[in-house]
N, C-alpha and C positions, 0 to 999 in steps of 0.2 A: 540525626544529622547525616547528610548524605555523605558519600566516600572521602572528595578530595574539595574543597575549595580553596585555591591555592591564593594567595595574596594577592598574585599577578595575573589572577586572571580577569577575564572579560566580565561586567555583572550580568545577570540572566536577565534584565529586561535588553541588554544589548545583545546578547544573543539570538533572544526571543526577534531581535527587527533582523538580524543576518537571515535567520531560516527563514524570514518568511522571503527574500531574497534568492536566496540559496534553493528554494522547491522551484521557485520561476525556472531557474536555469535546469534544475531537474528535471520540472516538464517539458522546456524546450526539447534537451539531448539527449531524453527515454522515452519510452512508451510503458507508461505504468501499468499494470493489467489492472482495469477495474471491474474487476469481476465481484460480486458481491456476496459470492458464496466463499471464495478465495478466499478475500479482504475477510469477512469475519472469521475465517480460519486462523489466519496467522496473526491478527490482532487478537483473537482466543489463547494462543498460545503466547503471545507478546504479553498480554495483560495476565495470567496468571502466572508468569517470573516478576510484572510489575508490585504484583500486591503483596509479594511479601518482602519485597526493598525497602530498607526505613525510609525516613521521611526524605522529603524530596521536591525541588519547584518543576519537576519535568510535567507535560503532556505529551505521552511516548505516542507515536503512532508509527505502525508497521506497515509496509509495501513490498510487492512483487513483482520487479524489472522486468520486462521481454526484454531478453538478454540469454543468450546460451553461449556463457561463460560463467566459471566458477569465481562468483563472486561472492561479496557481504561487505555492507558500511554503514556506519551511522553518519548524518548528517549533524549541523549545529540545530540545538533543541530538541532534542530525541524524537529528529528522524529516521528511522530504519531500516533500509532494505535488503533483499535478497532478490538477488537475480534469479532467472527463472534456471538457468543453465545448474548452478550448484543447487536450487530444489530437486531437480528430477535426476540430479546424482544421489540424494538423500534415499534412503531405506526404512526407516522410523521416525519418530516423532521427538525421540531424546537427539537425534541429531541435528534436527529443525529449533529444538529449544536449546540444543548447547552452542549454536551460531547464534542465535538473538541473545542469549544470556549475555553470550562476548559481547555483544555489541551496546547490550545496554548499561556493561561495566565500562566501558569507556567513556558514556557519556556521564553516569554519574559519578565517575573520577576526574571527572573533566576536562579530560586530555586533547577533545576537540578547543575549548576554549582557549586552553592555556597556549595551542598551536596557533589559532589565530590570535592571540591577545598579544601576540611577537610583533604585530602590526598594525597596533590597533589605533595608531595615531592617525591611517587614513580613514575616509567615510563607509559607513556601513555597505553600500552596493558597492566599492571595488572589494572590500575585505568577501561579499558573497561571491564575489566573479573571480578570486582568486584560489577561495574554496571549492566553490565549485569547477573551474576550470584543473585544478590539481588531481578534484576525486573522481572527477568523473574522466579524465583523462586517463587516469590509472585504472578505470575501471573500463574502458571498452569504450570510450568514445573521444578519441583522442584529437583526431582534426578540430574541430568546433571548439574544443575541451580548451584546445592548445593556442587558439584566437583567443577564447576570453584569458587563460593567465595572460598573454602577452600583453591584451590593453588594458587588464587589469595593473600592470606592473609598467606602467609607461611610465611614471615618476622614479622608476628606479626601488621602487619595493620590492622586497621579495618576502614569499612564506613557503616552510616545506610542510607540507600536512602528511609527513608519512610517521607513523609510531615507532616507538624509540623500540629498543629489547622488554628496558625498565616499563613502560608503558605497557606491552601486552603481558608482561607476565603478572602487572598487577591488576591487568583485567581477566586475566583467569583467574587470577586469589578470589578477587569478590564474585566474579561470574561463577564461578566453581558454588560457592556459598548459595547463593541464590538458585541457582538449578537442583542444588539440596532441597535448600526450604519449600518450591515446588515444587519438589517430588519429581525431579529431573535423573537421570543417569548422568553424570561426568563423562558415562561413556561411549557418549552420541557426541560428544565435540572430541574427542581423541579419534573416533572412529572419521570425522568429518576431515580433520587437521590433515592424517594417514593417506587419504583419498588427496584431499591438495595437492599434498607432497607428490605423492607417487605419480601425478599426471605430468612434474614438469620433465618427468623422465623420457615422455615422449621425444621432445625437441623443442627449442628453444622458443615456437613459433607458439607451442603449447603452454609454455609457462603460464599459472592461473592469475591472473590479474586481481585476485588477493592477496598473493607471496609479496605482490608491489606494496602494499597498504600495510600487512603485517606481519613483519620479519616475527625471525627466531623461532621458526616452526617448529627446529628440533630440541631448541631447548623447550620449549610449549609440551612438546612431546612429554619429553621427561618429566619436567613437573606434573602432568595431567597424572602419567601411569605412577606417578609418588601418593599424589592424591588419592587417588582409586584403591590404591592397596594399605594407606595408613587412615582415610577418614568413613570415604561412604560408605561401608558395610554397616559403619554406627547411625548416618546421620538421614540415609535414604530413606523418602516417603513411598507412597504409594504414588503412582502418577494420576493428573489431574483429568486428564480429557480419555474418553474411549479409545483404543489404540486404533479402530479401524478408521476413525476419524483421516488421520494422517494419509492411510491407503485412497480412502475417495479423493481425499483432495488433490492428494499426486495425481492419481487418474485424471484430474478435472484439470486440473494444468497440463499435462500432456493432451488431450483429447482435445480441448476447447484452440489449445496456443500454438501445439506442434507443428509439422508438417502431415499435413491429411491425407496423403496419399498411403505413406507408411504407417501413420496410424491404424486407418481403417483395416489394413491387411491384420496389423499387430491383434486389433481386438476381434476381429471376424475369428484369427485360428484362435483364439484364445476361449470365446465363447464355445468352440466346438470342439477343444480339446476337452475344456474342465468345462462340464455340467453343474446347474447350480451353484454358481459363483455370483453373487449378488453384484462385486464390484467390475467384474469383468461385461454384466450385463451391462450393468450402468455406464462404463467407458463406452463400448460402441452405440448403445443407445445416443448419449453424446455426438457422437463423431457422424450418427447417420441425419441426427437433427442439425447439426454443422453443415451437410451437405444439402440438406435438402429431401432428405428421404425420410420424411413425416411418418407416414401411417409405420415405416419398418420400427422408427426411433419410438412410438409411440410404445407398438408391442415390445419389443426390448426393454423399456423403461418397466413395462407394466410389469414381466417375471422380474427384472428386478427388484420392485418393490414388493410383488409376493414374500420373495426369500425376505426382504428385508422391510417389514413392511414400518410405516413409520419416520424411517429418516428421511433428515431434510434434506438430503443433498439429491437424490431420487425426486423428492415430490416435486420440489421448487422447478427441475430439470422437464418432469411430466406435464408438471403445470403450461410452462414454457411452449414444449414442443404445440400441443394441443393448441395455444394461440397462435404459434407460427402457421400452422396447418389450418387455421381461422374456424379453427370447433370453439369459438367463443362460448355458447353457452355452455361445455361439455365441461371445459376447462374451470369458467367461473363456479357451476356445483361441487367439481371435484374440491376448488378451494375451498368453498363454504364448509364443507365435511371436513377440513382440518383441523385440529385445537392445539395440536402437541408439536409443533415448531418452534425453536428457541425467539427471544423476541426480537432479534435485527433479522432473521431472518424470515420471520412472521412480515416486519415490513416488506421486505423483498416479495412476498408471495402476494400480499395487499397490492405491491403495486402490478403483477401482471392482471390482479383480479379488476382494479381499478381501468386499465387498458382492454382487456374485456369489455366492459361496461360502454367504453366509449363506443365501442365497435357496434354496439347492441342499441346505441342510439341513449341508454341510460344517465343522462349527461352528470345532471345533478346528483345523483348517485356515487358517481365517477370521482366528484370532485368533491365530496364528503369524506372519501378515500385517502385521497392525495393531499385534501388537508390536514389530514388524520394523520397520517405518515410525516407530514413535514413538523405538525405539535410535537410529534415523539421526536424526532430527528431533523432538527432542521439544518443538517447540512448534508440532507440527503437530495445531494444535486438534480437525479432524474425526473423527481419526484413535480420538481418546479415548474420543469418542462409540460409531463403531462397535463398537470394543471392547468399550464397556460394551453393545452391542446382543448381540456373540456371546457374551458371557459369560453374557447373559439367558437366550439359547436353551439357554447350557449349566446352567441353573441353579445358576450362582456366584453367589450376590447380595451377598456380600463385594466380590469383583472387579467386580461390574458397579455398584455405587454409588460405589468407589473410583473408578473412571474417569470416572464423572459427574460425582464431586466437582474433579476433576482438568481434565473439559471445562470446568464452571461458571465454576471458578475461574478460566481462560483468555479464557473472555468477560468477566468480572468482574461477573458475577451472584453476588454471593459471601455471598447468602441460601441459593439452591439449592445453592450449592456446600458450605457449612455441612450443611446438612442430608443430602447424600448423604454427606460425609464421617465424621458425627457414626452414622447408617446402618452403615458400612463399619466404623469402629472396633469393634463389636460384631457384626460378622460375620466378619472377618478372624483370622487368626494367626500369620500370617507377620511376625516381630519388625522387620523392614526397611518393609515395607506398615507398620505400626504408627507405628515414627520418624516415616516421612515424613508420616501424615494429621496425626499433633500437630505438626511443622514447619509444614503448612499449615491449620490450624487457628489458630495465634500469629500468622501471620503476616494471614492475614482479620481476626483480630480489632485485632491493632493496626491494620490501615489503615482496620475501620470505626470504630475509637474516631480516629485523625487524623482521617477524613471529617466526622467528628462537630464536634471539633474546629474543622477550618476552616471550616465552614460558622457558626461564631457569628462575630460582627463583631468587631472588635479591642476596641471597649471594654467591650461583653463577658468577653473575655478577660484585658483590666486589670484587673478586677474578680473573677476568680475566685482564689481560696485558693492562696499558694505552698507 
């Protein structure tokens, strides 16, 4: 049984309709980075603190804010994030998992519910517009943030979604536990806590907009260094992922997200102070495929992959450049010669091969690919797109609006996505292609008639026809 289910709280399929409320407003007032080398990093490290949590109705998924502020929050339904600003304050990977730890104790003690379930007597999309307008307002987007609690609370509602003392210290008790059992240090989230703290010393302008979300840092403190010195010496694993893992990735958020003027200086001396440094390659390799300077980025990539031959974060990166530089077929061999790619990121390398292909006039090919990738994954948004690209070259316009409708829908532009759908019904014949556009079609229309819906105010809503 999971941590806390408290009496009073929300039940999970009502939470389950808030998040998915609650991400609209998060993609409006963030820019998520969808980087897909990223995104499997830190859902790497989210999911092996998930597997050894007992049993549980969550589906966790983890994200990384553009945002340079030190932040971290879970959403309703174990949503995750980490701002970009408190990743590239990080130094390890125990300090990357003892912020997700925290974050995933909260949710399966349920403290996000039992916060909203203070209010749970009005409709799901203001209960999201109140959550979301609270956290994210606390988190660094506070104008917008601050429109939706207000017309979220025109009926005179209020909710406070900020964590009690009681609350984070008993997300450290089980977060503490869990970064054991995956083979985490305690001492990557005391090291993290330290760094918070010590930043609001700057001035008040600098206070982390975490301290907002979760008090009692010093007694946090204390309990963590209680912990560390009466339990983990006994109960600590070995850690799960490669430590260097963590160094690429940081580099790959700095390089790809930063400012590239300072970057590119950062890793030019860096490559010319230390010789053979795989990750140092790798970062300005980056930064010079960011700008535009192919052939440099290409050879940088390539000693980095000498020194480190085999990793994905290199190949996938070489892969790339080589297509931006339009070496199609240089690029498509070098994939083919790949085997040893973990397999979400095997998709990733399928689809730049796949984009090759089209460029090489390989239509059919192309879109053997991207169907391929979508069997494995099908809510691998990009993947849709292309397809609907090679279907264009094949002159399917059945297939290639079906897929558009299919990408749209996944952004939830679900104007465009209507309209390719509505496109594709009248192009198509495949009785299966048919089912599934009227399944998504019902299913756009009832969430723009909810949208509709919750955007009137409650007494509004008192007021219309039973």
């Amino acid at each position: 049984m999971y941590e806390s289910q408290s009496a009073y709280s929300i039940s999970i399929k009502q939470e389950e309709e808030i998040s998915k409320e609650f991400m609209k407003y998060v993609h409006n007032q963030y820019q998520i980075i969808e980087d897909p080398v990223l995104s499997y990093y830190v859902n790497e490290i989210g999911h092996s603190i998930v597997k050894v949590l007992p049993p549980h109705p969550y589906q966790f998924h983890f994200y990384i804010v553009k945002d340079d502020v030190y932040n971290a929050f879970a959403g309703p339904g174990g949503h995750i994030f980490v701002h970009s600003g408190l990743f590239e304050s990080m130094e390890t990977e125990d300090e990357l998992a003892g912020i997700l730890g925290h974050e995933i104790a909260h949710v399966l003690c349920r403290h996000i519910s039992d916060m909203i379930d203070r209010s749970k007597t009005i409709g799901i999309g203001t209960l999201a517009g109140i959550a979301a307008g609270i956290f994210l307002g606390l988190s660094g987007a506070p104008t917008a943030a601050t429109a939706l609690t207000i017309g979220s609370m025109a009926a005179g509602q209020s909710l406070q979604l900020a964590y009690t003392r009681e609350n984070e210290i008993q997300a450290d008790q089980s977060g503490l536990k869990y970064l054991n059992k995956a083979g985490y240090s305690s001492a990557g989230l005391l090291k993290m806590l330290k760094k918070i703290r010590n930043k609001q010393w700057y001035g008040p302008k600098e206070i982390p907009t975490y301290l907002n979300t979760h008090p009692a840092t010093e007694d946090r403190i204390v309990f963590i260094n209680t912990w560390l010195s009466n339990y983990e010496k006994v109960n600590l694993l070995e850690p799960i992922l490669l430590s260097d893992a963590f160094d690429m990735s940081k580099t790959r958020l700095t390089c790809m997200y930063a400012d590239e003027t300072q970057v590119i200086k950062q890793f030019e001396l860096k490559t010319n102070e230390v010789k053979n440094n795989p990750i140092n390659y790798y970062g300005y390799g980056l930064i010079l495929n960011r700008i535009g300077k192919y052939p440099e980025s290409i050879q940088t990539l390539q000693k980095a992959l000498q020194l480190k031959p085999n990793d994905p974060f290199i190949t996938i990166n070489l892969a790339d450049t080589l297509y931006n530089y339009g070496q199609y077929q240089e690029a498509s061999k070098f994939i083919q010669g790949i085997t040893t790619l973990p397999s979400p990121l095997n998709l990733d390398l399928k689809l730049i091969q796949g984009r090759c292909l089209i460029e090489l006039g390989n239509y059919k090919e192309s879109s053997d690919i991207f169907s391929e990738i979508i069997r494995s994954r099908p809510e691998y948004t990009q993947a849709y797109y292309y397809l609907a690209q090679s279907y264009e070259k094949q002159k399917n316009q059945g297939l290639t609006h079906y897929n558009l409708g299919i990408y749209y829908k996944q952004k939830d532009q679900l104007k465009n996505a209507m309209f390719h759908l509505s496109r594709a019904e009248k192009k198509v014949q495949d009785k299966e292609i048919l089912e599934n556009i009227n399944e998504m079609q019902k299913e756009i229309i009832k969430t723009i008639n909810e949208d509709e819906m919750n955007s009137l105010n409650t007494k509004e809503r008192l007021n219309m026809p039973k």
